[in-house]
Backbone atoms as SQL, in Angstrom:
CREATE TABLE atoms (id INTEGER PRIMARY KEY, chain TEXT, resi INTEGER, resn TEXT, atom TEXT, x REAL, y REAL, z REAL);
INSERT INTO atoms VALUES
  (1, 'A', 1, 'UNK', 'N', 5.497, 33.230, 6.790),
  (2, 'A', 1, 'UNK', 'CA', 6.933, 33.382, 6.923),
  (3, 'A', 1, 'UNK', 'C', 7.281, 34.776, 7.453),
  (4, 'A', 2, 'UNK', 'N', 7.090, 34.833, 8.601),
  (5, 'A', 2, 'UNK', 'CA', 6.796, 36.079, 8.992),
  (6, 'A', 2, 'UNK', 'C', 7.493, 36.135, 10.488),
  (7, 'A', 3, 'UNK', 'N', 8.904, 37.567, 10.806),
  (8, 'A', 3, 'UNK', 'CA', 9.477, 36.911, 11.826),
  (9, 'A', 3, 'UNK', 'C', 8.998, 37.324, 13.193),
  (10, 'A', 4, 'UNK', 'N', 9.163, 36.688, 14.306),
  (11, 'A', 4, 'UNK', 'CA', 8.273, 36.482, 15.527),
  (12, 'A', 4, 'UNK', 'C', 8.040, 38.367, 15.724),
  (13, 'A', 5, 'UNK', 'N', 9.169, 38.193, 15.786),
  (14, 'A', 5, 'UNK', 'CA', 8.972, 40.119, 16.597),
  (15, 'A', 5, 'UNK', 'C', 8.296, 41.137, 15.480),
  (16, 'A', 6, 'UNK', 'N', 8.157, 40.439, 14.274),
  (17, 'A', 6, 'UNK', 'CA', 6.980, 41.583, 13.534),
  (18, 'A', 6, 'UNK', 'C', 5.871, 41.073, 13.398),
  (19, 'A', 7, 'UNK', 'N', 5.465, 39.646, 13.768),
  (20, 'A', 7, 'UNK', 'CA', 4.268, 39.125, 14.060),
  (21, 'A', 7, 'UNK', 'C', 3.758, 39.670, 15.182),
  (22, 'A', 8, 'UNK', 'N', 4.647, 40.231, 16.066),
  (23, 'A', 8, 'UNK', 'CA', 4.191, 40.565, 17.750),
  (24, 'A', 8, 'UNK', 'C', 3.835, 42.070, 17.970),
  (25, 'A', 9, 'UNK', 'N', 4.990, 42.617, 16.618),
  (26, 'A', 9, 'UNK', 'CA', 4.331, 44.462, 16.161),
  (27, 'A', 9, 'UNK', 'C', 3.074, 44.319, 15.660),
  (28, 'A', 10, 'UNK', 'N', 2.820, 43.390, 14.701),
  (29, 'A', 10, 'UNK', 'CA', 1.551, 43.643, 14.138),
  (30, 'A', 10, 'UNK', 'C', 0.123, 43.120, 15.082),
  (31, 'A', 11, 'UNK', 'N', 0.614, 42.399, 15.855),
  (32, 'A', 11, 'UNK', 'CA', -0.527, 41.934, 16.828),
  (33, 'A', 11, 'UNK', 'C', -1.056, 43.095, 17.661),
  (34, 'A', 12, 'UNK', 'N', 0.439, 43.965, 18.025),
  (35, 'A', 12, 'UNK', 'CA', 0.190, 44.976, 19.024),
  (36, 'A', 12, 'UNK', 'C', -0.571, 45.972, 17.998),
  (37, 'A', 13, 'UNK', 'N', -0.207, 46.421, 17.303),
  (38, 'A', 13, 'UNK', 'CA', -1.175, 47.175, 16.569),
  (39, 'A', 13, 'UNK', 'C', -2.283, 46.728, 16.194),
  (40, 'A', 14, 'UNK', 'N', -3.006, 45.488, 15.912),
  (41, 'A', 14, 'UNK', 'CA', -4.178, 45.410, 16.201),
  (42, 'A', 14, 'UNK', 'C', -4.890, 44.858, 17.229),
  (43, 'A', 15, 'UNK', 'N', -4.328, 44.747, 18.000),
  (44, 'A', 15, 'UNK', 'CA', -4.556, 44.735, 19.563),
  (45, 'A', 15, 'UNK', 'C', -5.169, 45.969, 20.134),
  (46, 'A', 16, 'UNK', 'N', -4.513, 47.189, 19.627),
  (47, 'A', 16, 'UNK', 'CA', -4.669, 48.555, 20.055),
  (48, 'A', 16, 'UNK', 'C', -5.898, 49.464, 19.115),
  (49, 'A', 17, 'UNK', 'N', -5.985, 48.463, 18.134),
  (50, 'A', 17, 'UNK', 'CA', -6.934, 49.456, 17.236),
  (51, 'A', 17, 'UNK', 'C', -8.388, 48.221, 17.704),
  (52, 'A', 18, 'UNK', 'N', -8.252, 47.161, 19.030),
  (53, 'A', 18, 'UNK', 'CA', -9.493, 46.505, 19.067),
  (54, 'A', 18, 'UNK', 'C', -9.665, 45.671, 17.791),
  (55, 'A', 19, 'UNK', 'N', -8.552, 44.882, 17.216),
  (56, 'A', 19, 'UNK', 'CA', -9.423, 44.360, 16.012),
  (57, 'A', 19, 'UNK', 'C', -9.001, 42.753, 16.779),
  (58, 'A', 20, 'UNK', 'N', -7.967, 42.214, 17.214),
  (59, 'A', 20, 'UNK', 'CA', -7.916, 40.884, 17.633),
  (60, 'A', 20, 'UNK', 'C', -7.929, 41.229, 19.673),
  (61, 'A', 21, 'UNK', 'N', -7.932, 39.835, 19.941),
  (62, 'A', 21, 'UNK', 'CA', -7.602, 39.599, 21.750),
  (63, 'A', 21, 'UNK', 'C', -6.964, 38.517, 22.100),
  (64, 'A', 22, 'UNK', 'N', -6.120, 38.691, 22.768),
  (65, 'A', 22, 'UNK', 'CA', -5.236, 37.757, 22.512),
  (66, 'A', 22, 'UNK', 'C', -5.219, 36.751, 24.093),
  (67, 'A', 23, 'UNK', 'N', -4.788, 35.624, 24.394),
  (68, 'A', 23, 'UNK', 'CA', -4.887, 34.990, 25.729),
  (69, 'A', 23, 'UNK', 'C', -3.854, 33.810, 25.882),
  (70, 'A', 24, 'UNK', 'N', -3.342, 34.322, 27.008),
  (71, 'A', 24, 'UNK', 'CA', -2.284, 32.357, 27.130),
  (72, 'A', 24, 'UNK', 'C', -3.194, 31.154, 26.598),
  (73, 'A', 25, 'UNK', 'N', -1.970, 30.648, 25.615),
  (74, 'A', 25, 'UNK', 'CA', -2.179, 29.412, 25.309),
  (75, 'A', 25, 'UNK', 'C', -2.321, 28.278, 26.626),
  (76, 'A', 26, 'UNK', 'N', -3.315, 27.633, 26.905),
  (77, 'A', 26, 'UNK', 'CA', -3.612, 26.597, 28.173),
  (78, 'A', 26, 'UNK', 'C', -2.665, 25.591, 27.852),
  (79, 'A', 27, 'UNK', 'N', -1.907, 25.124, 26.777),
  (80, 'A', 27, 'UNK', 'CA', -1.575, 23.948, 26.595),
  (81, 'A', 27, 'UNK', 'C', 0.238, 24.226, 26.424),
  (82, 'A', 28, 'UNK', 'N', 0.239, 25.432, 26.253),
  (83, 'A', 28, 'UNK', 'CA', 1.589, 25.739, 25.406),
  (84, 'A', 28, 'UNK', 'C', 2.317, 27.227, 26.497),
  (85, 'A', 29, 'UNK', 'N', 3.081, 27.531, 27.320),
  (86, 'A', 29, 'UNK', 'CA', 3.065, 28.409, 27.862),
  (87, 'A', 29, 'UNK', 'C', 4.021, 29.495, 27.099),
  (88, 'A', 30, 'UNK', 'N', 4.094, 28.763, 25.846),
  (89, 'A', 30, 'UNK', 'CA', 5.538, 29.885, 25.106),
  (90, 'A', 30, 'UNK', 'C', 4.930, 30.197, 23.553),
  (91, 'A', 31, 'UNK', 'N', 3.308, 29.932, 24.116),
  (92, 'A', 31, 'UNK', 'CA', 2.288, 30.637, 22.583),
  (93, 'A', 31, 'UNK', 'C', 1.210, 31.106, 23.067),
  (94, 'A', 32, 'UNK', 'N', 0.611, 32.273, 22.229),
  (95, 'A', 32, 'UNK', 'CA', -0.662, 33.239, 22.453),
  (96, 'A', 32, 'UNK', 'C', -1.457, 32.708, 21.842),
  (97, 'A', 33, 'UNK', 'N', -2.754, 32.431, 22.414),
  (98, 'A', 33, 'UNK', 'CA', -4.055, 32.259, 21.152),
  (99, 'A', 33, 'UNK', 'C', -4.526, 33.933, 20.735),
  (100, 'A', 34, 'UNK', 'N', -4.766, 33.966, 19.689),
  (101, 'A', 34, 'UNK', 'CA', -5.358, 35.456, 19.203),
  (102, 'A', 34, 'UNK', 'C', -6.688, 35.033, 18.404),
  (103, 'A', 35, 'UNK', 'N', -7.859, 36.065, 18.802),
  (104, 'A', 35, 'UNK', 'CA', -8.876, 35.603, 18.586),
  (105, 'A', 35, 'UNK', 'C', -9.509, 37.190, 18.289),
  (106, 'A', 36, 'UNK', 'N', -9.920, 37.326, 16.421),
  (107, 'A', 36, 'UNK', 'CA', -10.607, 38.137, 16.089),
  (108, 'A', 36, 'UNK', 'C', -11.521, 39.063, 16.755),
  (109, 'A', 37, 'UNK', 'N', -12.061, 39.876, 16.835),
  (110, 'A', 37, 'UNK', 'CA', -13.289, 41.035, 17.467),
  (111, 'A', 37, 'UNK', 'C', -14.234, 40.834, 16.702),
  (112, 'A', 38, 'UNK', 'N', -15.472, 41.519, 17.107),
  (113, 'A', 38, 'UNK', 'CA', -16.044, 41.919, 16.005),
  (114, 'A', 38, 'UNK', 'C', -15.982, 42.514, 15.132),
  (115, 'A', 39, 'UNK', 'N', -15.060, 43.551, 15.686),
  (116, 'A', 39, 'UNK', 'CA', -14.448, 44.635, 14.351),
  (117, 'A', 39, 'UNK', 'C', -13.854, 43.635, 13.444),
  (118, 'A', 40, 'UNK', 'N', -12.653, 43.434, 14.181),
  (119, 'A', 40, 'UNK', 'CA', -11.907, 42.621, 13.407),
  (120, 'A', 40, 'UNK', 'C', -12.331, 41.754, 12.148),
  (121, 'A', 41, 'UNK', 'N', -13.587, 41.529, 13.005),
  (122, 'A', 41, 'UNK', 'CA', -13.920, 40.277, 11.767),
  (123, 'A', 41, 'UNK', 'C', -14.780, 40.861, 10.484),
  (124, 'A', 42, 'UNK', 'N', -15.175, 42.580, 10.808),
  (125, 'A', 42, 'UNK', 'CA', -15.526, 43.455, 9.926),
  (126, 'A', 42, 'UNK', 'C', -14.391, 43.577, 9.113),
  (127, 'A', 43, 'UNK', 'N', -13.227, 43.855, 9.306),
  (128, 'A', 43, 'UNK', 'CA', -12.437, 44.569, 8.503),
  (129, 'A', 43, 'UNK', 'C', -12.013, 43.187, 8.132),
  (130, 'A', 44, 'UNK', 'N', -11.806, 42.167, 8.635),
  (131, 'A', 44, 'UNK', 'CA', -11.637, 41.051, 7.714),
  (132, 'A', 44, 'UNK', 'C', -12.684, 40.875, 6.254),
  (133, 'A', 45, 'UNK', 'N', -13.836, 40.249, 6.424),
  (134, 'A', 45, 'UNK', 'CA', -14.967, 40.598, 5.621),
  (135, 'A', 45, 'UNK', 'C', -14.416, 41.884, 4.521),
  (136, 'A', 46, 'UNK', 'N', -14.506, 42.867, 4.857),
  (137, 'A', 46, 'UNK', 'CA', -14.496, 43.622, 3.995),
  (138, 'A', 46, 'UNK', 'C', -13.327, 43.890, 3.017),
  (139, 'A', 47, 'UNK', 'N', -11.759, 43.319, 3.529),
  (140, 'A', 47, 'UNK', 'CA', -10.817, 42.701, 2.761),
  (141, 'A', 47, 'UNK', 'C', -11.388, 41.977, 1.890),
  (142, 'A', 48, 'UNK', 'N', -12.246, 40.947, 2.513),
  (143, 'A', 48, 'UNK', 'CA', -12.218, 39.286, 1.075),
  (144, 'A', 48, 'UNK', 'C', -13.486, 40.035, 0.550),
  (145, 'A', 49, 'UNK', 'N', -14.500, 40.964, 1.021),
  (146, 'A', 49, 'UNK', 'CA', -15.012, 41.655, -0.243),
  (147, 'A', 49, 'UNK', 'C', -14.478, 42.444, -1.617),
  (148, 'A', 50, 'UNK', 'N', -13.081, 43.163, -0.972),
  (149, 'A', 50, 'UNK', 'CA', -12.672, 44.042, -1.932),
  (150, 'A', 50, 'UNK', 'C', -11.613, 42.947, -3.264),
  (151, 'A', 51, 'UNK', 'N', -10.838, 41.722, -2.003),
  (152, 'A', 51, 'UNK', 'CA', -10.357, 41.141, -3.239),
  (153, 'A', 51, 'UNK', 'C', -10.924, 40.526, -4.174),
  (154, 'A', 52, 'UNK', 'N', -12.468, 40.327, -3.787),
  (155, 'A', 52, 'UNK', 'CA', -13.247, 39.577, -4.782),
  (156, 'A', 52, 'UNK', 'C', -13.476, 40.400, -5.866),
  (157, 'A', 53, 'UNK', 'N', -13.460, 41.716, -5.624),
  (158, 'A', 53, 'UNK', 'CA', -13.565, 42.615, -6.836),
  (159, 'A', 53, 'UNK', 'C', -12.490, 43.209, -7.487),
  (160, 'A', 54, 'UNK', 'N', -11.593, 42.768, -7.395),
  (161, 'A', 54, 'UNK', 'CA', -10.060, 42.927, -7.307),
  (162, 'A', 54, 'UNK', 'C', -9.886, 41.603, -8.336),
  (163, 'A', 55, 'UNK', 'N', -10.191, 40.543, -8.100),
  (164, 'A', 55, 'UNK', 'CA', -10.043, 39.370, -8.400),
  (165, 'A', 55, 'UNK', 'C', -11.038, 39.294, -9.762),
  (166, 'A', 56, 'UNK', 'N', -11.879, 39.795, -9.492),
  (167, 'A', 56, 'UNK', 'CA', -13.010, 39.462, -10.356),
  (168, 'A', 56, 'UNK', 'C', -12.898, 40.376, -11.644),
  (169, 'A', 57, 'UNK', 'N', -12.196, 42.146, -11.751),
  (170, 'A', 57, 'UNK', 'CA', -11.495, 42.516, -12.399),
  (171, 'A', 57, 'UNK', 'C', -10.608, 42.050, -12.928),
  (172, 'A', 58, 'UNK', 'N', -9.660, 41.362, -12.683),
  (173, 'A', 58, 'UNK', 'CA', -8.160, 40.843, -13.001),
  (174, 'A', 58, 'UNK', 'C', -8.741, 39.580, -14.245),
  (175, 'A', 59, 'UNK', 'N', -9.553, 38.558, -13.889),
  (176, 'A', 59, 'UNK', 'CA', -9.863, 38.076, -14.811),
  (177, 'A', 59, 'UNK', 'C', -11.300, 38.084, -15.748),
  (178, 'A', 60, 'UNK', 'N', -11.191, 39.285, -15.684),
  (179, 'A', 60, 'UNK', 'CA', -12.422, 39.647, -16.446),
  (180, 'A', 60, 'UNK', 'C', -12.343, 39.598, -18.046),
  (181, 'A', 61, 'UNK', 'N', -10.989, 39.753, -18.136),
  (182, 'A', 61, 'UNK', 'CA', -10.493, 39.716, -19.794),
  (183, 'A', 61, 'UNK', 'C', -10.009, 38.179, -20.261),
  (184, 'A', 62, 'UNK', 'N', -10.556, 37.171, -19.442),
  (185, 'A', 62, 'UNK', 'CA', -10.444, 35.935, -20.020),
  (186, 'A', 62, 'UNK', 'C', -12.088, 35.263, -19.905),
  (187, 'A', 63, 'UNK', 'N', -11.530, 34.399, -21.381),
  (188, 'A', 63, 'UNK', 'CA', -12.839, 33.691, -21.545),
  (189, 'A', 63, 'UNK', 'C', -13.202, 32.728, -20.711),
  (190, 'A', 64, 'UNK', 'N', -14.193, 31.913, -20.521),
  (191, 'A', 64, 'UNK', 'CA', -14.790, 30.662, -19.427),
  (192, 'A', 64, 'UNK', 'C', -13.504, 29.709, -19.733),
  (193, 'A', 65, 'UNK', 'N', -13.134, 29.474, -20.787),
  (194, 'A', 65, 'UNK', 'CA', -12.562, 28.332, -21.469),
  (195, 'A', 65, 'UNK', 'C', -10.856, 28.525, -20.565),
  (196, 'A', 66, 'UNK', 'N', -10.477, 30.046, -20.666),
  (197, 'A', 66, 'UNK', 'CA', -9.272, 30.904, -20.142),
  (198, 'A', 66, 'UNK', 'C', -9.344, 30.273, -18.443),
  (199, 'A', 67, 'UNK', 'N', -10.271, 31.116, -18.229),
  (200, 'A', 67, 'UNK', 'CA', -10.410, 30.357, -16.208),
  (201, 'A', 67, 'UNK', 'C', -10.361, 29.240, -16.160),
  (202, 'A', 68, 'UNK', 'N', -11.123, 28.642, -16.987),
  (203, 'A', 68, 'UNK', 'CA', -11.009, 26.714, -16.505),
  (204, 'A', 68, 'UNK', 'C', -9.687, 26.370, -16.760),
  (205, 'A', 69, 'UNK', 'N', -8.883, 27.250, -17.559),
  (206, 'A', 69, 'UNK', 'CA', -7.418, 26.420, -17.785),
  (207, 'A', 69, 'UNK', 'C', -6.880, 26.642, -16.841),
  (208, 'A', 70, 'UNK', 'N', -7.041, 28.226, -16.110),
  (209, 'A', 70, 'UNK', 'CA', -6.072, 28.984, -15.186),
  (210, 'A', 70, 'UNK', 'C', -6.633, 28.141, -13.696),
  (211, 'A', 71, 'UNK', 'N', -7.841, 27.764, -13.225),
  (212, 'A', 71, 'UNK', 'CA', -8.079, 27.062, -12.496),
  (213, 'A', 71, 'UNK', 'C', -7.398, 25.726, -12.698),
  (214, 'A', 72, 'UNK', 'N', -7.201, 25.036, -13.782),
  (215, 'A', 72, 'UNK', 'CA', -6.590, 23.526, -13.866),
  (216, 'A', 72, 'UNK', 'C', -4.965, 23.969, -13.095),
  (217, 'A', 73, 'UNK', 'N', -4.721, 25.031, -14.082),
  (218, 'A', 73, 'UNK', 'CA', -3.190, 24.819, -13.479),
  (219, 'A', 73, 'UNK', 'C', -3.110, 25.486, -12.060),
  (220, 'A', 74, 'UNK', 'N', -3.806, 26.349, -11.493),
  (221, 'A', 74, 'UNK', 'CA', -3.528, 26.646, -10.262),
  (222, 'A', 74, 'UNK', 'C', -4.084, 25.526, -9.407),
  (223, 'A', 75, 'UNK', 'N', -4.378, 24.600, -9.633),
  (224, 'A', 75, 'UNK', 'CA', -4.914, 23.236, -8.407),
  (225, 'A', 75, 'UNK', 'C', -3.579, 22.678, -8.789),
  (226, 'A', 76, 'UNK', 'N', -2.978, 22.337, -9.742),
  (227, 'A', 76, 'UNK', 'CA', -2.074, 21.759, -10.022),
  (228, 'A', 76, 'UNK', 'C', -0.566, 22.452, -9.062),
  (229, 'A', 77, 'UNK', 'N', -0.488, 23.814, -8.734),
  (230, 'A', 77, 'UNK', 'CA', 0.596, 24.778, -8.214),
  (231, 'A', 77, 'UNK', 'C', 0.179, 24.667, -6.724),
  (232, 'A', 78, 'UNK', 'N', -1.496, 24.418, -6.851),
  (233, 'A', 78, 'UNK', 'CA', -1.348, 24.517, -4.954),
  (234, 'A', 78, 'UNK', 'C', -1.609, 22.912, -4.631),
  (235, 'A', 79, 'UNK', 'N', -1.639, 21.979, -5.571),
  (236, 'A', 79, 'UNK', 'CA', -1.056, 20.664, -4.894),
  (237, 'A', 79, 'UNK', 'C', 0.434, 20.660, -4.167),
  (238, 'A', 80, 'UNK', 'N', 1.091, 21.035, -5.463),
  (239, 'A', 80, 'UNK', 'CA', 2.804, 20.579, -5.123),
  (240, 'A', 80, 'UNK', 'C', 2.644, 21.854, -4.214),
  (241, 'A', 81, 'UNK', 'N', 2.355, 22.782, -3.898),
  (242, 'A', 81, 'UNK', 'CA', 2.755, 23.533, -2.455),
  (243, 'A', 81, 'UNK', 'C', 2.472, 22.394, -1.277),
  (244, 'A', 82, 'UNK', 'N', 1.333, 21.982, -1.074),
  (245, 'A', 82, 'UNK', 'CA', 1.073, 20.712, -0.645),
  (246, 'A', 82, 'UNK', 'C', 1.860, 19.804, 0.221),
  (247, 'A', 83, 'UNK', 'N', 2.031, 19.519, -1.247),
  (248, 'A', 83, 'UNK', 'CA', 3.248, 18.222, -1.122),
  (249, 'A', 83, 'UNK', 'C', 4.304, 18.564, -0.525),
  (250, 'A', 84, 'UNK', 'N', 4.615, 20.008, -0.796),
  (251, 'A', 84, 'UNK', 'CA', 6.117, 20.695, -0.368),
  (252, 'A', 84, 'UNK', 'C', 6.121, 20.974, 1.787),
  (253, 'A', 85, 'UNK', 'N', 4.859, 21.229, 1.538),
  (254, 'A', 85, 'UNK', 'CA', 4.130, 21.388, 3.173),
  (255, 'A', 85, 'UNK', 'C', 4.549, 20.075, 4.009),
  (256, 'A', 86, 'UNK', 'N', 4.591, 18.988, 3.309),
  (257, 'A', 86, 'UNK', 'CA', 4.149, 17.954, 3.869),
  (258, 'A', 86, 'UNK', 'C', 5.304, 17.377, 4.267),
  (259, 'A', 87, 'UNK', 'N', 6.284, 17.539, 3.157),
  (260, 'A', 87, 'UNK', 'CA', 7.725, 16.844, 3.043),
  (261, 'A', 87, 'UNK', 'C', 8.714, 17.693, 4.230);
């Protein structure tokens, strides 16, 4: 949910720091395909490394029994997002 012209700042800025590349859409002449670097896909990686430890902190103070509940109900929150997607 993100609006066009700060989707298009943030592209340009990582456009410029080499992390995505971007190219006319072949099918669509009024959309960009954007396609990661290698960097890019470093500093991606190393995001979903840090939230895993981020993540892995956060519920460190619940028991097995605690996650399996918090997992039941979060499948349950990202169904009806889902559903909400769909409708």
């Amino acid at each position: 949910m993100v609006a066009p012209s700060s989707m298009t700042h943030r592209l340009d800025r990582m456009t410029e720091r080499g992390l995505v590349v971007r190219a006319p859409d072949p099918g669509n002449r009024t959309r960009v395909l954007v396609e990661l670097t290698s960097a890019g896909w470093q500093v991606f990686e190393e995001a979903v490394r840090e939230a895993n430890v981020v993540e892995s902190d956060t519920l460190s103070g619940l028991s097995r029994k605690q996650r399996g509940e918090l997992a039941a109900l979060l499948e349950v929150v990202i169904s009806r997002l889902d559903d909400l997607e769909t409708s």
